[in-house]
N, C-alpha and C positions, 0 to 999 in steps of 0.2 A: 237900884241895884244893891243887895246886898251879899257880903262875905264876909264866912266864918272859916276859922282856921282851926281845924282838929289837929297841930302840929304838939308837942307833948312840950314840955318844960325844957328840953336836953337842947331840941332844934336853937331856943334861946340861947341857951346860957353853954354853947358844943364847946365841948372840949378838944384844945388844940392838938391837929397828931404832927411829930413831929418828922417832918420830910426829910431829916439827914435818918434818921430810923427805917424810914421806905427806903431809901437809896442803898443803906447798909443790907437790909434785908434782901433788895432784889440784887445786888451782886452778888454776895457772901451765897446766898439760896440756888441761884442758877450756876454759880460755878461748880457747886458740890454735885449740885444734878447734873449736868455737863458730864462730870467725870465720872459719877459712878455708874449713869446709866450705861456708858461707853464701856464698859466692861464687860459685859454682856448682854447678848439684845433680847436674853429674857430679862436683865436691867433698864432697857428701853423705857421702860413706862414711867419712871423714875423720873424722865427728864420735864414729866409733866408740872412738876416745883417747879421746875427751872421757868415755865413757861408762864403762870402765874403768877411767879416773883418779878421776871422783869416785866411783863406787860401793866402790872400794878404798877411798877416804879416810871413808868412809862408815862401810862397815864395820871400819874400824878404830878409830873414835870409839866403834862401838857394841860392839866388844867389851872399849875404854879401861872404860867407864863398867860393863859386866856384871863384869869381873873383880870389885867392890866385891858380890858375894854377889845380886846380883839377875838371874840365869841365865833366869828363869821368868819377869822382867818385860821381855823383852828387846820382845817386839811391842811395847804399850802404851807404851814409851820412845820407839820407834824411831816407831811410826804417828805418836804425839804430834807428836815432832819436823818428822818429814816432813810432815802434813798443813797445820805451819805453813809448811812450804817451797812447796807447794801456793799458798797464800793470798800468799805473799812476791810469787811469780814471777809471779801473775795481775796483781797489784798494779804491780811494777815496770817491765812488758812492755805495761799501759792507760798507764802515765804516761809511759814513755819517747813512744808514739804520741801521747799527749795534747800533750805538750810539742814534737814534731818533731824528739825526736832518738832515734828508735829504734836507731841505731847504739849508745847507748850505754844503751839497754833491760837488755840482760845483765849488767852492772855495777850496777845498779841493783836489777833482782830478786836480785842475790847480795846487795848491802846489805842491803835489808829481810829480806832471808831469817835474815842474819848478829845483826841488832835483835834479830827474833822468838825465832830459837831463845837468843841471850842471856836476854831474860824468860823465855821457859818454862824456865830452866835456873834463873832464880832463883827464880821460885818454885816447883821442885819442890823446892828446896833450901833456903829462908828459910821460906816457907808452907805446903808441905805436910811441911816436916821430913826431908824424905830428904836425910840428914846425908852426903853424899860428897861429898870433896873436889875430884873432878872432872868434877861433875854440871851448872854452869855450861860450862866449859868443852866437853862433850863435845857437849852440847846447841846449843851453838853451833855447834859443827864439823858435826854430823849435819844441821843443818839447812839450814848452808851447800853442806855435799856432796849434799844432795837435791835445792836446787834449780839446780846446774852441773850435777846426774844429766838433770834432768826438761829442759833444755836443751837438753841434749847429745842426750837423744831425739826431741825438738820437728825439729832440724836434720837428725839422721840420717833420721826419717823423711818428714818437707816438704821439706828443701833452705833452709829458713828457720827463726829463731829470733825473728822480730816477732809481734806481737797478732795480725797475720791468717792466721799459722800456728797459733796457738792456737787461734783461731777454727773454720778447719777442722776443728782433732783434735777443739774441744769437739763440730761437728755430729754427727761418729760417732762418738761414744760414745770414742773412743781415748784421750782424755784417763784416763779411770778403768784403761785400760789400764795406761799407763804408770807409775800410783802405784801400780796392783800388782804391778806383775814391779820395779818399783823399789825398793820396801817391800821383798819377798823377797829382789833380789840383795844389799841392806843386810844386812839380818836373818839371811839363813840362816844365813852363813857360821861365825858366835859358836856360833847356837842347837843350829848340826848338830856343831860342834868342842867344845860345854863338859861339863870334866870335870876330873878333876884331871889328865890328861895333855894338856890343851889347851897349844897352843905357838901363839907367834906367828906365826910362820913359815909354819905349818900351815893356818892359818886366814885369812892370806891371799893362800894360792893358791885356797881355795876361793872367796876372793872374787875373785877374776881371772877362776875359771870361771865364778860367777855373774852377772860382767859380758860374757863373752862371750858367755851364754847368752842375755842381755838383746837382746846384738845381732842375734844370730838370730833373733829376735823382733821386733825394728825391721825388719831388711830385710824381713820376709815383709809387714807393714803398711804399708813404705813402696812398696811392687810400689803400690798404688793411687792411692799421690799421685805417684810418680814412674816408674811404669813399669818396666820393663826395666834401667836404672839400677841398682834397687836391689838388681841378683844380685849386684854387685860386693860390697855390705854384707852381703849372706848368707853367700857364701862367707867374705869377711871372720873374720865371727861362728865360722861353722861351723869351720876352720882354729884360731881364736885357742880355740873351747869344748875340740876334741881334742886340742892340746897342755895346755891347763891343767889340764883334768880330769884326762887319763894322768897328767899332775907330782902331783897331790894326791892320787891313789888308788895311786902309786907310794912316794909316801912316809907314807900313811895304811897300808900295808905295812910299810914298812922301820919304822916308830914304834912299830904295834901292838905289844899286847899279849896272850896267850896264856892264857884260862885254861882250868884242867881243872875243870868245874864240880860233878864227884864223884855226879852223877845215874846214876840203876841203870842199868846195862847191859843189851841188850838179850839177852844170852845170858848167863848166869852161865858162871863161868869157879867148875870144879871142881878 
């Protein structure tokens, strides 16, 4: 059996990105989009940052926390996390309405969100014993990047991020949408890159393509609440999925790995 490795000099010697930068990026990026898109839903498409920033920051929590040997538990961390993001953002988007200040609805579902996933981080890590150092922490962060995700697609595809855009997605079922292409654009990105030749860098570009993929999936759902509008967020999508994908399948090339697997030939050679 032999193998070569056409990976370049960088896969060596990667340079470290640094994850409080992702963190900073995917809140600071998705609140701005939050708010401006919600201004007008010819601003809709706007919220497509938002959607991109946190599902990066997302998925970069959720492949902080798999590096520590739990590859095969990456769903079941990430659903966990997210499904509290889920409850956070229901939660914070009734009470900003309840209280009259839904302007500040979204700061509020990110708080709760930020609570939640802080507990379930400690007790996966004091109570159920999964002994990793950065199993509070990550758990935090993925919970907070789920619900600026689910936000980000409430606007991009309503033109609003209040209780009564919620409301609608809940009538059509869209709600369960969103936690699932959200769940995946988080998730995949680790689940599809781990191995021992998993790279940072690598993996998230595939999360950029998976948040653009997301967006093309907003615009097509948001054509019903918003009309004609929402080609501008399609095309968006569709533009931002074929540069990132080409970038990851470009250098899912330039990184691979080559082997000769030594399996009998189809013609013996005499």
């Amino acid at each position: 059996m032999t193998v070569s490795c056409a990976a370049g000099k960088e896969v060596k010697e990667e340079k470290k990105i640094n994850n409080n930068l992702i963190a900073a990026i995917g809140v600071i990026v998705s609140f701005i989009a939050i708010y401006i898109a919600s201004i007008s839903v010819f601003l809709a498409f706007l919220g497509a940052a938002g959607i991109l920033a946190a599902n990066l920051w997302g998925a970069n929590g959720v492949r902080t926390v798999a590096k520590y040997g739990i590859g095969t538990g990456v769903p079941s961390v990430g659903m966990l996390a997210l499904g509290g993001a889920v409850g956070a953002v229901f939660a914070g988007l009734y009470i900003g309405k309840m209280l009259g200040i839904e302007v500040a609805a979204p700061i509020l579902a990110f708080i709760l969100s930020m609570i939640t996933g802080l507990l379930i981080g400690i007790c996966a890590r004091y109570i159920l014993k999964m002994n990793i150092p950065v199993m509070v922490r990550c758990m935090t962060e993925i919970c907070g990047a789920g619900a600026l995700l689910f936000m980000s697609q409430f606007v991009t595809i309503t033109g609003s991020y209040g209780y009564a855009a919620l409301e609608k997605l809940a009538e059509v079922g869209v709600v369960l949408f969103i936690f699932i292409i959200g769940a995946l654009g988080m998730l995949h990105p680790y689940n599809a890159c781990l191995g021992a030749d998993e790279r940072h860098g690598r993996t998230l570009k595939l999360a950029l393509a998976t948040g653009s993929a997301q967006i093309i999936l907003a615009g097509i759902v948001s054509i019903y609440f918003l009309g004609s509008v929402s080609i501008l967020t399609l095309l968006i999508g569709a533009v931002a999925w074929v540069v990132t994908y080409r970038d990851f399948v470009k250098t899912s090339f330039k990184e691979g790995i080559v082997v000769s697997t030594g399996l009998i030939p189809e013609v013996e050679k005499k």
